[in-house]
Structures are given as C-alpha cells and as structure tokens.
C-alpha positions, 0 to 999 in steps of 0.5 A: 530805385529803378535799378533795384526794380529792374534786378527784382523783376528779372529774379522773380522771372527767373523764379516764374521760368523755375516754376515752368521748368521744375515741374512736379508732374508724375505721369503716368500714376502708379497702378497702386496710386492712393490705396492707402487713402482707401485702406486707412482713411483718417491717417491719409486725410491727416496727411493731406492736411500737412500741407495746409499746415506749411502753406498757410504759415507761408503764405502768412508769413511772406504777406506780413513782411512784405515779401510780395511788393516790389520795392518790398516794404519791410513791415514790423511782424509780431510772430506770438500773435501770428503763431497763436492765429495760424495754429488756431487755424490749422488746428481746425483743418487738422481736426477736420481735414480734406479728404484729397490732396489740396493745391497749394496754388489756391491756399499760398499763392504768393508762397507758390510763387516766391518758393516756386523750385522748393514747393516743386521739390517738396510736391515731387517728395511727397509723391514718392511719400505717397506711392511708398506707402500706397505700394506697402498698402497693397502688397502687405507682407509680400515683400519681395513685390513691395522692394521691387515696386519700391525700387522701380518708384524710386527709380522714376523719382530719381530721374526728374533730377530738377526737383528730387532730393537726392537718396543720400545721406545728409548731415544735420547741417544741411538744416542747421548749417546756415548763417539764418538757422534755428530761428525759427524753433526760436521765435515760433516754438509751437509751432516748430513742434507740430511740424516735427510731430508731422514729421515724426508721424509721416516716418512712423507709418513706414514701420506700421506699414511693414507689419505683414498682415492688413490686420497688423496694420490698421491696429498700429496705425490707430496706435501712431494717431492717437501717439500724434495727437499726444503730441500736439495736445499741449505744445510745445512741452507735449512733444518735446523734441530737443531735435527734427526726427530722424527716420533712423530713429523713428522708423528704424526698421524701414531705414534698415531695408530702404536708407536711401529713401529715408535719407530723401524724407529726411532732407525733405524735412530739414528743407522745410525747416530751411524756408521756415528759418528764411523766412522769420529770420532777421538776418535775411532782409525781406528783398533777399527771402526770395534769393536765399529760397532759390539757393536752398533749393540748389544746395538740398538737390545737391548731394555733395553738400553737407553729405554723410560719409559712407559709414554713415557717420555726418560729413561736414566738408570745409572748403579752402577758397581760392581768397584763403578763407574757408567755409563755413566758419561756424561748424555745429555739432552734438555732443556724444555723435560721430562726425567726420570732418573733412578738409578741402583745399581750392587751389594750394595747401590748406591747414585747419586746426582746432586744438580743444578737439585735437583736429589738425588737417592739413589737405592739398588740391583734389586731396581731403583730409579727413578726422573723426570725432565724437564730441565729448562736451558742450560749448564753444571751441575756436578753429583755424583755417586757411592757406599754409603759410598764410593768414588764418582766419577764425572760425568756431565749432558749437557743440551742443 
C-alpha cells in the first residue's frame, strides 16, 4: 500500500510540474482581443458558458468516483442521476451565462489538477478560438488583413508547442481509437449531445463570421443561436447527432480558406471527448483516470498520431512491434468514407491482411505500405498481423 502511495504521489507531482511548465499564457494580447464580445454579446456570453459546461461535468464526475483520494476509493456512480443534476445545472448558467471568461480553477479544482496538461491544452485552444473570431470581428470583409492576422495568431499558437494542438489533419480514431472510447455517448447520452451542439455552435460562427458586412453578420449569428437552442430543446433526439461535427461539414467555407485551423478545433473536440470517455469509462480503473488523461494529451500534441493523409483521406497507421504484435487491434471505420490504411513495421517485415476488405500489406522497416478503402457494409471484419513468417495475431476492423 505504501508503495502504491508513493507511486501516486510522485505522478500527481508530475502532473503539479505540467500544470507549471504547460502554461496557457498569451502575452501580450492581440490588439483585436474580445471584440467579438462587443459586437455580438449573447453569443460570446454562450461561449463563455461552454467552459462551465465541461468543468462542472468534471469536477462531478472525478469527485463521485473517488478520483481525488490517495489510495482512491472507487465509489459506485449513478450517471442517469448525475446527468439529470449537471444538465439542471448547466442549463441555468447557459441561460444565464457570465458576461466574461471564467476560471475554471474556482469552478473544477480537482478537475484542473488531476487533467492539468489537457485543461492547459484546451485553455491555449481556445484562445485562438477567440482572437480567430475577434479578428474576423474587426476587420469584416477585408479579407486580405483577416488571413494575415489569421495566420500571424496561428503562428504565435503554434510555437507554445507544450500545449497546441498541432494544424493538422486528424483521423476520427484519435477520438474513437481507444480501448475506453464512446463510452461516454453510452452512459450520458444527453449530455453527449449538448456538447456536440457546442461544438456545432463554436464551428458555425466561422462561416457567419466570413460574410462581408457587420450587417450580414449579426443576422446569421442571431440565426446559429436560435438553430443552438433548437438543438438542446429536447435532448437527445433534438440534435441527433449520429457523430461530433466536423468543421468540413459545419463550417465549410471556413475550412476551404483555414483547414489547418479547423483541423486544430477539430482535435480540441475529439479531446474533450477523450477525458469525457476516461472518465466514465470501466475500463479505466479510478487509480489509472489520471494516467490515461496525461498520455491523451501526449498523443493529441502529437501529429503523427492518428493523422490524415495528404489528401486528406483519414490515415489509420498500424504499427509492427518489435514483440510481432501490431496496434491497435481494433481498427474503426464508417461505412461509405475513404480511409487509407497504412502499415509499418518496427524492426523486420510485417504482413497485415484482411481478405473481407481485400487489404494484404506487406510493409519492410522505414518502408509503410499503404491501401485505400472505402468501406461498402457495416459489421465486424477479422485481420491479421505481424512478422512475416511469424505468429499472426487477430485483430478486427468495426465498420459502422
């Protein structure tokens, strides 16, 4: 038990060094900085209440289940009745919401500790969620000075490589790739909801934004609102989200013109969807939520994971070990989408195969092999892989 101690006190130091060393700090602030908030009000205050949606959640949840005594106390949680409790309460701030950016510190304290690095992630994410939007604010139809602003933010965003998400394309498995994933849709189905409906919000005020006149604007942002609160009205059957919206679809016109940045929002929101499945996941025992939290966020600041290809076709890599075993063993993928498989092997040549989709990669070390395709039925199809000549494990590919 000492042991067990000791090996938890030195992880949440680690995590105290994190919160330290990945600070969120943007400084100094851009000269355009909340002009949004002036120009459009009520949607900026929504903004803002966002982030009380996913602290509070948190804090909830990691209370509840013990998350935050040492050795933990794993506690039996009912999440019908902490679903119906937070969305009572978030339902008020949302509908009432503060008029500036709160700290989450003073709402989540245990959230902020425990998830230090992630919440310094999503704190310099939306950051540049804000000055992207107060920079569209001020310079309306001038698009010329709107990309060079655009692209100077993104610049500065970019270098604070501790905590930004990197401008690249991401695979839907970086959110659903996990042995812990989708849980949370499962267990907390309205509230799943809401968040995508925050996050649908957040991407469709790009493409409001980039309308030329002041005018323009303000009528298609009045228009976003009221389609948000549409979508709330009866959750979950009133946004019926079969997926997380995806800028490309959302806000397409902004996605045209600034992919890298709408791929960055994109992997901010499958991240929230990551702690969100940790953290109501069985899978992840209640000594291990803080662990699996810190790699999350190794693996979003890390683009070569779950990457796109250049086409921007999603990439799923799968990776020979040096044991012959390769990862990941379950492979999802969507019925009727482009994917492109990719094979690489650690130290000697690796085979994959998967006859039902008519894959069969053979990939050499520092030499991927790569097949495209585009799944043409749902269900569960078996594959193979490892060394050549050697034992092949099992693995399987879940088209939905």
């Amino acid at each position: 038990m000492k042991q067990v101690i000791l090996n938890l006190s030195l992880f949440f130091a680690s995590i105290l060094f994190h919160l330290n060393t990945y600070a969120a700090i943007w400084t100094p602030l851009p000269p355009e900085a909340y002009r949004f908030g002036r120009e459009f009000q009520e949607a900026q205050n929504l903004l803002f209440a966002f982030d009380y949606g996913h602290a509070l959640l948190y804090e909830k949840l990691i209370s509840l289940q013990g998350v935050d005594s040492i050795p933990p106390r794993p506690r039996q949680v009912d999440f019908a009745k902490i679903e119906d409790e937070t969305l009572k309460q978030v339902f008020q701030i949302l509908k009432n919401p503060p008029n500036q950016k709160v700290d989450e510190e003073d709402i989540a304290p245990q959230y902020t500790y425990y998830f230090s690095w992630l919440n310094n992630i999503f704190d310099w994410s939306h950051l540049l969620h804000q000055f992207a939007f107060d920079i569209m604010t001020t310079y309306p139809g001038d698009y010329t000075k709107i990309q060079n602003r655009i692209q100077e933010i993104g610049k500065k965003y970019s270098t604070n490589s501790r905590v930004a998400i990197p401008m690249s394309c991401r695979s839907m498995d970086l959110m659903d790739g996990h042995y812990y994933s989708k849980e949370f849709r499962k267990v907390m189905p309205r509230y799943n909801q809401l968040i995508w409906s925050y996050h649908w919000f957040q991407m469709k005020l790009y493409d409001d934004m980039l309308l030329p006149t002041r005018a323009q604007q303000k009528v298609a942002v009045k228009k976003s609102l009221d389609q948000f609160w549409q979508l709330v009205s009866n959750l979950p059957t009133s946004s019926g989200f079969e997926m997380m919206p995806m800028a490309s679809e959302v806000a397409p016109n902004f996605y045209k013109i600034y992919p890298q940045f709408a791929w960055s929002f994109d992997a901010n929101h499958m991240a929230h969807d990551i702690i969100n499945d940790i953290l109501v996941s069985s899978l992840v025992s209640v000594d291990k939520k803080a662990q699996e939290g810190f790699k999350a966020a190794q693996i979003v600041l890390d683009k070569t994971k779950f990457s796109c290809s250049a086409s921007g076709d999603p990439e799923i890599v799968i990776e020979g070990q040096s044991d012959g075993t390769c990862k990941p063993d379950v492979i999802h993928l969507t019925k009727g989408k482009k994917v492109e498989l990719v094979l690489k092997a650690a130290n000697e040549m690796f085979v994959l195969k998967a006859p039902d989709l008519e894959v069969d990669l053979m990939s050499m070390p520092g030499q991927p092999s790569r097949k495209s395709i585009t799944p043409t039925k749902t269900g569960t199809f078996p594959f193979t892989c490892g060394k050549h000549g050697g034992s092949q494990m099992n693995g399987q590919i879940m088209v939905m």
